[in-house]
C-alpha positions in Angstrom: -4.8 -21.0 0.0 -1.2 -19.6 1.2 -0.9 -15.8 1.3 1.7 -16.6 -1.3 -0.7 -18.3 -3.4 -3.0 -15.3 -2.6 -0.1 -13.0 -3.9 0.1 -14.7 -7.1 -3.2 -14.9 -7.8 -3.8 -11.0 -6.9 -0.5 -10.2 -9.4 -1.7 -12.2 -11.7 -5.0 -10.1 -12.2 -3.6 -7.3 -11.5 -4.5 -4.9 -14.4 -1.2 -3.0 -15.3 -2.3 0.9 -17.2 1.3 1.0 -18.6 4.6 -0.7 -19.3 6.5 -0.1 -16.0 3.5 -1.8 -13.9 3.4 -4.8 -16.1 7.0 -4.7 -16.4 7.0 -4.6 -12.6 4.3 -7.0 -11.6 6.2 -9.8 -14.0 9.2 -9.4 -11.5 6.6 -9.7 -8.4 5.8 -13.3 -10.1 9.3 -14.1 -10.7 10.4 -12.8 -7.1 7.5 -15.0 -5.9 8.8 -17.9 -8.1 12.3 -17.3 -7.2 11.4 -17.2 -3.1 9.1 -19.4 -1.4 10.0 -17.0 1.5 9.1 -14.1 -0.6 6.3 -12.7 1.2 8.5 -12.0 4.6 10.3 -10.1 6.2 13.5 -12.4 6.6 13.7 -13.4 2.4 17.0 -11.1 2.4 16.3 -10.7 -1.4 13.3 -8.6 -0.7 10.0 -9.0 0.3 6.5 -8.1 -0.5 4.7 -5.3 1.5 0.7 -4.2 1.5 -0.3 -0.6 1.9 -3.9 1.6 1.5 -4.0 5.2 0.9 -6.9 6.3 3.0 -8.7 8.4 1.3 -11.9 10.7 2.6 -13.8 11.6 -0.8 -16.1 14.0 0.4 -13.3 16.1 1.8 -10.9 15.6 -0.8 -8.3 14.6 1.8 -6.0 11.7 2.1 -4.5 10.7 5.8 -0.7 10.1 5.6 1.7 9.1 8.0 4.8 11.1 9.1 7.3 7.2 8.8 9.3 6.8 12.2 12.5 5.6 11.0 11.8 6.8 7.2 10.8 10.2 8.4 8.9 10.4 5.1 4.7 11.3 4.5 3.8 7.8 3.5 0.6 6.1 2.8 -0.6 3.4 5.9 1.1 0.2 5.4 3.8 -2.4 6.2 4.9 -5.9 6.4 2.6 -9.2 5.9 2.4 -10.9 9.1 1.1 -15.0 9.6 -2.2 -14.1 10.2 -3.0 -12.2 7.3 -5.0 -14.9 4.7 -4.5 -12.0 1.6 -2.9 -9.4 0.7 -5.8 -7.3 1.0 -6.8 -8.5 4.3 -3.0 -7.5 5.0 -3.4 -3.3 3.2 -7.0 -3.3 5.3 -5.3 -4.1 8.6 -2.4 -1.9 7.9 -4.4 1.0 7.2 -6.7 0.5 10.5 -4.0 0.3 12.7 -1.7 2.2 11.5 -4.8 5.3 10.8 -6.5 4.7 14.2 -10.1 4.3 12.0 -12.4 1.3 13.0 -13.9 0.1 9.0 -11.5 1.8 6.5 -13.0 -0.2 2.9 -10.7 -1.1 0.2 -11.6 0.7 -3.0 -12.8 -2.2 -5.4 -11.0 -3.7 -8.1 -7.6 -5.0 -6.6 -4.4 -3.2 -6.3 -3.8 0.5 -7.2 -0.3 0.3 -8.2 3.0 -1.8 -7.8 5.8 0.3 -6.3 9.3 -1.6 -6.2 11.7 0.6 -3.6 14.9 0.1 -1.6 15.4 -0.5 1.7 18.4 -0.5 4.5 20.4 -4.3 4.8 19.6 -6.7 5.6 17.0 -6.9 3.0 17.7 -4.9 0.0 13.7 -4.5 -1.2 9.9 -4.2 -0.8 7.8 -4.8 -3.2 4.6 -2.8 -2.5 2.1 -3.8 -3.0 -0.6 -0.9 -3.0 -4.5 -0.8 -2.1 -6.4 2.6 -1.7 -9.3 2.4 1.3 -12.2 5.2 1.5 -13.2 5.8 5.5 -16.6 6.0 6.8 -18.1 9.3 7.4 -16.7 10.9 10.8 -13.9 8.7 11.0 -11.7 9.9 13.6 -7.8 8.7 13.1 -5.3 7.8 16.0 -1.6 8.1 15.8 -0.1 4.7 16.2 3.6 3.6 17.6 4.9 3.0 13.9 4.3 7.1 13.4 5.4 10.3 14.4 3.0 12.4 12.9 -0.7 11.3 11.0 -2.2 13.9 9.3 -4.6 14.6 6.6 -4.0 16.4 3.8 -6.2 17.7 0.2 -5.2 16.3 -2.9 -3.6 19.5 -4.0 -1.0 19.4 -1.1 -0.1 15.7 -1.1 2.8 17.0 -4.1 4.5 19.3 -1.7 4.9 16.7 1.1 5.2 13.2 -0.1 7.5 11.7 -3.0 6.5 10.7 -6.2 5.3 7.2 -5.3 2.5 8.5 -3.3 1.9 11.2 -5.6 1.7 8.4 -8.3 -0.8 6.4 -6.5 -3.2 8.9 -4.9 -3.0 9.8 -9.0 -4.4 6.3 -9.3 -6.9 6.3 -6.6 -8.7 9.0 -8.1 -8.8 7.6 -11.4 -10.5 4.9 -9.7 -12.2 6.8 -7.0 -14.0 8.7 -10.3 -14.8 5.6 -12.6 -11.8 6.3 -14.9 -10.3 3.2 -15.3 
């Protein structure tokens, strides 16, 4: 199976909680359907993207990256790349090296959330797709060369220094994290 077939597959058991997700995932589909290129970097019309919040339970603390050329507190994640055989496999590698942390685990149950945002030219959009990965207990993180700053932070202060995408899905993760949905 094709990481695109993968991608379709994944959207199309993704379990949207509310209109704007399902509205949202049907335009993943289309975009895929629209864009046999759609899962790169080069389809100029946009592309989709995998990313992990990485989450420490016990502490209540998520690690977020300080973005190099964003310069924005975002969860770990980026662009599939040819190797990657899913999408998960693509969040889970994000979020290792992009954290530093040897064995992050992808909460069960698929995707967190869909997050649709711009980007600079040449391509216009990514198409997030968005994972949420506990780490094992003493995980230690690195900085990698995609970050200027990695740090963690409690629930209660992920608000003041991320936008509302992130603030949406740690939301999500918990809700997950404690059984809700």
């Amino acid at each position: 199976m094709s990481l695109h077939d993968d991608a379709v597959l994944v959207l199309k058991e993704y379990e949207a909680r509310d209109w704007g997700q399902t509205e949202l995932r049907q335009r993943y589909l289309d975009h895929l359907a629209a864009h046999p290129d759609g899962m790169w970097k080069a389809c100029g019309a946009g592309h989709l993207t995998a990313s992990a919040l990485v989450i420490d339970p016990d502490r209540g603390r998520v690690l977020l990256t300080l973005h190099r050329k964003l310069r924005m507190w975002l969860q770990m994640g980026g662009h599939c790349e040819s190797q990657d055989a899913t999408l998960a496999a693509a969040a889970l590698r994000e979020a290792a090296e992009e954290s530093g942390i040897a064995g992050p685990v992808l909460l069960p149950g698929g995707p967190v959330r869909l997050d649709r945002h711009p980007i600079p030219a040449p391509c216009h959009w990514h198409l997030d797709v968005q994972y949420a990965a506990t780490v094992p207990a003493g995980a230690v993180e690195r900085i990698s060369d995609e970050s200027l700053d990695l740090r963690w932070f409690r629930y209660d202060e992920v608000a003041d220094v991320a936008d509302a995408s992130v603030v949406r899905l740690l939301e999500h993760a918990r809700a997950r994290l404690e059984g809700r949905v």
